[in-house]
N, C-alpha and C positions, 0 to 999 in steps of 0.2 A: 652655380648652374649656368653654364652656357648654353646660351639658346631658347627657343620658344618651348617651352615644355605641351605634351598634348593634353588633351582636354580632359583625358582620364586621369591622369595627375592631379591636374588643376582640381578635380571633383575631391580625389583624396584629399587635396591639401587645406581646401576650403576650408573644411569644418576647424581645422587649427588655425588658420590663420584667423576666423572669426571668435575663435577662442582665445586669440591674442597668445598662444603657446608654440607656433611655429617659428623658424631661424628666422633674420633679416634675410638671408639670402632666399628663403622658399617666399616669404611675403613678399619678394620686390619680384621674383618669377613669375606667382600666383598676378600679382598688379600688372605686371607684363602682359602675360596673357590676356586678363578680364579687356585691356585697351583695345586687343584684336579680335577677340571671340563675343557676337551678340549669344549665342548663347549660352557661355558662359554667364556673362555680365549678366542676362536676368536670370539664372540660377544662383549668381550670387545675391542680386537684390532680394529673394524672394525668404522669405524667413524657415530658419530648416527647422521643425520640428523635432525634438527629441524623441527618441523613443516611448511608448508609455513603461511606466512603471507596473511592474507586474503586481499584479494584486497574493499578498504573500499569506493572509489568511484563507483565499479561496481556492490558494494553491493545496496548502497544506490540507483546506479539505478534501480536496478529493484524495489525495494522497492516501489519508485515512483512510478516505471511503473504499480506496482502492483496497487496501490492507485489511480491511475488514471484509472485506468478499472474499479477498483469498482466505481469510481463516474460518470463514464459514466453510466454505468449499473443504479443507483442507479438516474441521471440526464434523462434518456430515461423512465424508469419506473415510476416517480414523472410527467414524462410527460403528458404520457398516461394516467395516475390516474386524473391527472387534467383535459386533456383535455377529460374526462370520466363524468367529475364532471359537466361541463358546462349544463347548465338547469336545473340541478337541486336544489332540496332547498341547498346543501350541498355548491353552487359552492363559497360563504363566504371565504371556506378555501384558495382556490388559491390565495388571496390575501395574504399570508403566503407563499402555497408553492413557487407560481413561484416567487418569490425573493431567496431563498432557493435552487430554479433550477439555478438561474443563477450565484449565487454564487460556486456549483456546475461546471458550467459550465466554471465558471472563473477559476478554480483550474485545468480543465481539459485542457482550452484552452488559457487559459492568456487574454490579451485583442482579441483575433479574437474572441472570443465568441460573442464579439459586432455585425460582420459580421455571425458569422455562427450560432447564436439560434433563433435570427427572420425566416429566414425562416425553420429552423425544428420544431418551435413552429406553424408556418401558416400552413405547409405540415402536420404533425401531428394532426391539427385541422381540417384539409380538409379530412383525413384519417378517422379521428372519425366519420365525420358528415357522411360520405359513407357509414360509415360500420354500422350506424345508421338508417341508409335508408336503407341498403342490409338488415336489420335484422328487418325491418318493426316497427321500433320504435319511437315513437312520438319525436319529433328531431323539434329541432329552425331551421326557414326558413335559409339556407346558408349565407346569409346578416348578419346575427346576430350574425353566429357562426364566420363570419369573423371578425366583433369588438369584440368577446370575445375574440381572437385570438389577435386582434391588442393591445387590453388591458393587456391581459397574456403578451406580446413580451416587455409591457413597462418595466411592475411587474419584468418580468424578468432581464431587461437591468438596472433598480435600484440595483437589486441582483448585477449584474454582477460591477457596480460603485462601492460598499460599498463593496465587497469582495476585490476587485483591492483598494481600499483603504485605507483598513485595513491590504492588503499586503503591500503597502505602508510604510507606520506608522513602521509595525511591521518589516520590512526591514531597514528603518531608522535608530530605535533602535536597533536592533541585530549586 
């Protein structure tokens, strides 16, 4: 390097040459310069800090945390789509999704999902069928929509087996 190199350099190159991993040529630059620049010299004297280390379990929480909101969100709305679906030609799907939901639901609750998606699957179905009748729309007598409901709850509680199982397995292995 010929010449006085500038101070923003200098700043780059500190951190190496205090690392002792820079050229002889960048260390006798850097030493060049520190002889002319005060403020360099007391940036160099002053001790640099490393970065902190990021804390990797508190990361990964929220991560989770994050991921498990989305699958609430994404297990409440798969809900209501289903239980939307009931009487009509389309309701075929929910044999799809509500497995799908309680897998979902497994991920969000572990095994309590067992105890807590029957009834937000019953209460959600009883939701529907009201707001079926509040909106004046041809709607399965309540009896009916309660065995779709009790059917959805099984569909579900299979979901919720085969994802717990496949946590299983895949905990085994890892």
């Amino acid at each position: 390097m010929n010449g006085d190199i500038g101070c923003g350099v200098c700043m780059d190159l500190l951190p190496l040459v205090k690392d002792g991993v820079a050229s002889e040529e960048s260390c006798a630059a850097v030493q060049a310069h520190l002889e002319n620049c005060p403020a360099c010299r007391a940036l160099a004297g002053e001790q640099v800090q490393p970065p902190p280390t990021p804390n990797g379990a508190a990361l990964l929480r929220r991560v989770r945390r994050g991921l498990r909101s989305f699958a609430l969100v994404v297990l409440l709305t798969g809900a209501l789509f289903g239980m939307g679906l009931s009487g009509s030609m389309d309701m075929f799907y929910n044999s799809l999704l509500m497995p799908a939901l309680g897998a979902a639901a497994y991920f969000v609750w572990r095994w309590k999902a067992i105890g807590v998606l029957p009834p937000l699957l019953a209460g959600m179905s009883l939701v529907c069928w009201a707001l079926g009748r509040g909106w004046g729309l041809d709607t399965e007598p309540l009896p009916g929509y309660l065995i779709w409901a009790a059917i959805y709850c099984v569909l579900a509680l299979v979901g919720v087996a085969i994802a717990g199982l496949f946590h299983f397995a895949l905990k085994k292995e890892g």
